[in-house]
N, C-alpha and C positions, 0 to 999 in steps of 0.2 A: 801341199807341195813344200819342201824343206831345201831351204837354200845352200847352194853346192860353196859358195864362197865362207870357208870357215877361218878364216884368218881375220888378215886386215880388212877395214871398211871402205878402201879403194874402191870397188865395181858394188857400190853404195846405189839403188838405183836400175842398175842392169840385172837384175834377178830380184824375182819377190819369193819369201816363205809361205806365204799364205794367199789367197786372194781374200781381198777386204768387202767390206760389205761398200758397196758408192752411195747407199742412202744412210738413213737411223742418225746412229750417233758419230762426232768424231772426237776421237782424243787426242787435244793439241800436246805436243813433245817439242822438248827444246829445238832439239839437231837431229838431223838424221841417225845420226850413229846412237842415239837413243831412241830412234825408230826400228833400227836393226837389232838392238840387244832384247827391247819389246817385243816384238815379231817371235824374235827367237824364243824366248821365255813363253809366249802365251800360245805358242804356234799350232798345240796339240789341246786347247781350251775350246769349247764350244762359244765364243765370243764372235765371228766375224760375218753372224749372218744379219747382223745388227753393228758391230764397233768396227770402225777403222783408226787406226794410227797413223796420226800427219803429224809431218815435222814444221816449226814454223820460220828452221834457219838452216844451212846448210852443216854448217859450224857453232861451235859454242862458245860463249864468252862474246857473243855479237845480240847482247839482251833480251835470247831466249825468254828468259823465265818473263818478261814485263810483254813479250809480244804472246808470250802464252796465255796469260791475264787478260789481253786485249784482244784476242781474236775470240777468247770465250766470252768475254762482256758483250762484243756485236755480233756475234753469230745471228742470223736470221735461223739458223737450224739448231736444234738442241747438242751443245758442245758440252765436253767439259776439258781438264788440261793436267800434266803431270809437271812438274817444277821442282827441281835441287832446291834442296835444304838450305845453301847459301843465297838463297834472296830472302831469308829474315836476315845474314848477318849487314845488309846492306839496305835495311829498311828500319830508319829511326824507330817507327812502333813495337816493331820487334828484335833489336839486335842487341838490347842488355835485359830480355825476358824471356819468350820463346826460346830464341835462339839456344838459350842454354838450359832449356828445360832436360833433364835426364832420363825421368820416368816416359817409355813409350805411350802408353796410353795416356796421360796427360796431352803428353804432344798431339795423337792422333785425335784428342777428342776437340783441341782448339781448334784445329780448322779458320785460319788465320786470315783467308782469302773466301771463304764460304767452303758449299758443298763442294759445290763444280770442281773444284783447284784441289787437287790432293797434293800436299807436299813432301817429300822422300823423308823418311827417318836421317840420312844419311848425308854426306858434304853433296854428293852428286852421284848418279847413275856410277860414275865408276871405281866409286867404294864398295858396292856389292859384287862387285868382281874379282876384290881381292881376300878373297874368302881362306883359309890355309886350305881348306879340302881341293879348290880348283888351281891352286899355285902347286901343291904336292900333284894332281894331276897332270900338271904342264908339263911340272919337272919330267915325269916318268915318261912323258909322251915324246919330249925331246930328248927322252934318252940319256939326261944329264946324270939320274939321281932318282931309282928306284922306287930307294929304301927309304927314303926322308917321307915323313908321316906326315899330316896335317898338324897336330901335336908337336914335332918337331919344330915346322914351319915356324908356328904361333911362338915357339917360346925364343925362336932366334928374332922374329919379331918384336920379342917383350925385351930382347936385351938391347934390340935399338929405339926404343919408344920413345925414349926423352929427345933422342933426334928426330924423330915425324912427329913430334909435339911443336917443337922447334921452329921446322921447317914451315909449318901450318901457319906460323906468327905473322910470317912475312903477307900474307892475305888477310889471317882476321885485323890483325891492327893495322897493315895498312888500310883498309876499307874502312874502317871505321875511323883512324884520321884524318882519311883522303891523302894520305902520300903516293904520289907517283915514281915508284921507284928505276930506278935507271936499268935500263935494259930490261923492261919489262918483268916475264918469273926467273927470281933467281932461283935455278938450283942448288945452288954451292954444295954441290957433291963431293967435294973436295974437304969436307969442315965438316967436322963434329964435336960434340960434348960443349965444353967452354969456349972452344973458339968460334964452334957455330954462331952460338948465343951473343957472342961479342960482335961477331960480321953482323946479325941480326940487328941488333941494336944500333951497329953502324948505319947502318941503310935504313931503318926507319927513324931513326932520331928521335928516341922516346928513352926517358930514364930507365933504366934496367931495375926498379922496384915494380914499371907497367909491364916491363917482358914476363918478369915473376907472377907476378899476380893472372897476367892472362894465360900464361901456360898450366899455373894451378885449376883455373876453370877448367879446361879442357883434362888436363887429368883426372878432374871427379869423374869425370863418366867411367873411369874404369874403377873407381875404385871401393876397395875392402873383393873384389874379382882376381880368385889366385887363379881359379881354369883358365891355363891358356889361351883356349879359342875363346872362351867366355868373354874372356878380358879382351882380346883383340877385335870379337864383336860391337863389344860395347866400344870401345876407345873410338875406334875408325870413324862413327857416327861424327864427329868434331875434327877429322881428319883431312886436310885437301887432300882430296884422291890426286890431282896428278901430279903436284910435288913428291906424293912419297912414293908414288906408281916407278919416278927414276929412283928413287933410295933402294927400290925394292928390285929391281934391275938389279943393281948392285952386288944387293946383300946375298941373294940367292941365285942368281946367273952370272954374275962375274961379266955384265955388258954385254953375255952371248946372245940371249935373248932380250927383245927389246917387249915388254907388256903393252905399251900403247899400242905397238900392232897384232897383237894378240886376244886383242879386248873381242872380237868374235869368236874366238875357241874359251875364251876363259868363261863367257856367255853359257856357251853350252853344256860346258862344267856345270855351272850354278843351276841350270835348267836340270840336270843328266841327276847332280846331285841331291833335288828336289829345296836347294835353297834360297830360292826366292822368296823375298819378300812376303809373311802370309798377309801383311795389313796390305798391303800395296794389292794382292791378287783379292782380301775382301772388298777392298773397297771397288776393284774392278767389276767383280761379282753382283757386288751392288747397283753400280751404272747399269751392266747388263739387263739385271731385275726391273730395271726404272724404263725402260723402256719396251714392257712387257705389253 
């Protein structure tokens, strides 16, 4: 059964995609809304007569990834769990190693937290949503913009990178100083280039040779990558998906469309487009397996 609610994650709850299996295995997920984009994604996989997906918070940013961890460590039943990317940048053992490993397979072959815990290539569930192929779909779906190509998309992306580079700072280094910054995420959608960097450096109170140098990490991952989507594949991995998720409002809908309520059609895209994750669906494949 495929869920009729394709927009926003509102009636989260009052309709299911699939019926899950109540026994076997379960797969602990952050939030809901990564229960739904899940569901969505795997909806047509032979997974559910053995896996279900539980979410272990309603919302995210309410220490998901650490109750993920912990509902699989005491499970009396065989669990295991999915977890963003950003709980190496917030774990001394891994937030000046892992965290910034580049090569995929390196990353997937650490396994940081064990088998059980698979952790996302990417900042969070909803970096793989901002894909050019499902944002060129949105566009044409809303009627905004045809003709604008995936290709298109990526290189209007590449000419604001150094801003969602930028933007990203205000998370990795506040976390890793422990600055709590005022008014919680700033956007400052209003600022760019130099002046971004300057408000930046304002609000974390760190010399501007450490805005340099950590923005330069986060650049390698794109780099000697002239292909477009290539390069906006790679980059986005070291990305805070929802800082640039508004830049990306912006840049491409001019405000009309809002992406954080769209993140169930953009879903479907990445499902429609067959771009999900292939490590994320082996290693699902593999749970599967393990409880043969």
């Amino acid at each position: 059964m495929t869920m009729k609610n394709k927009g926003s994650f509102k009636s989260l709850g009052k309709e299911s995609i699939v019926t899950e299996s109540t026994a076997g295995i379960k797969i602990y997920l952050e939030s809901t809304d990564d229960q739904y984009i899940l569901r969505n994604w795997f909806s047509t996989f032979n997974f559910y007569d053995k896996l279900s997906f539980d979410s272990v918070s309603e919302t995210r940013g309410n220490g998901g990834c650490q109750l993920v961890k912990k509902k699989v460590e005491e499970s009396e039943s065989t669990a295991f769990g999915i977890v963003d990317r950003d709980v190496l940048l917030s774990d001394l053992g891994f937030q000046d190693s892992l965290w910034w490993e580049i090569d995929d397979e390196v990353f997937s072959s650490s396994k940081p937290y064990g088998e059980k815990i698979f952790v996302l290539h990417r900042w969070e569930l909803e970096n793989y949503l901002l894909h050019p192929q499902a944002l060129a779909s949105l566009m044409a779906d809303k009627k905004l913009d045809a003709t604008t190509s995936p290709t298109d998309i990526a290189n209007m992306l590449f000419d604001h990178e150094e801003n969602m580079v930028a933007i990203t700072l205000l998370s990795t280094i506040a976390t890793k100083t422990g600055t709590a910054l005022a008014g919680g995420t700033q956007l400052l959608r209003d600022k760019s280039g130099e002046e971004l960097k300057a408000e930046i450096q304002k609000q974390l109170s760190v010399p501007q040779i450490f805005i340099e140098s950590e923005q330069i990490k986060i650049d390698r991952f794109a780099e000697n990558e002239h292909d477009p989507i290539k390069r906006w594949h790679r980059l986005s991995r070291l990305l805070d998906g929802k800082r640039i998720m508004h830049r990306i409002d912006d840049l491409l809908f001019s405000g009309k469309v809002k992406l954080e309520s769209e993140r169930g059609v953009l879903a479907g895209y990445i499902a429609k487009h067959k771009l999900i994750d292939p490590a994320l669906t082996d290693w699902l494949e593999w749970v599967y397996s393990s409880a043969a």
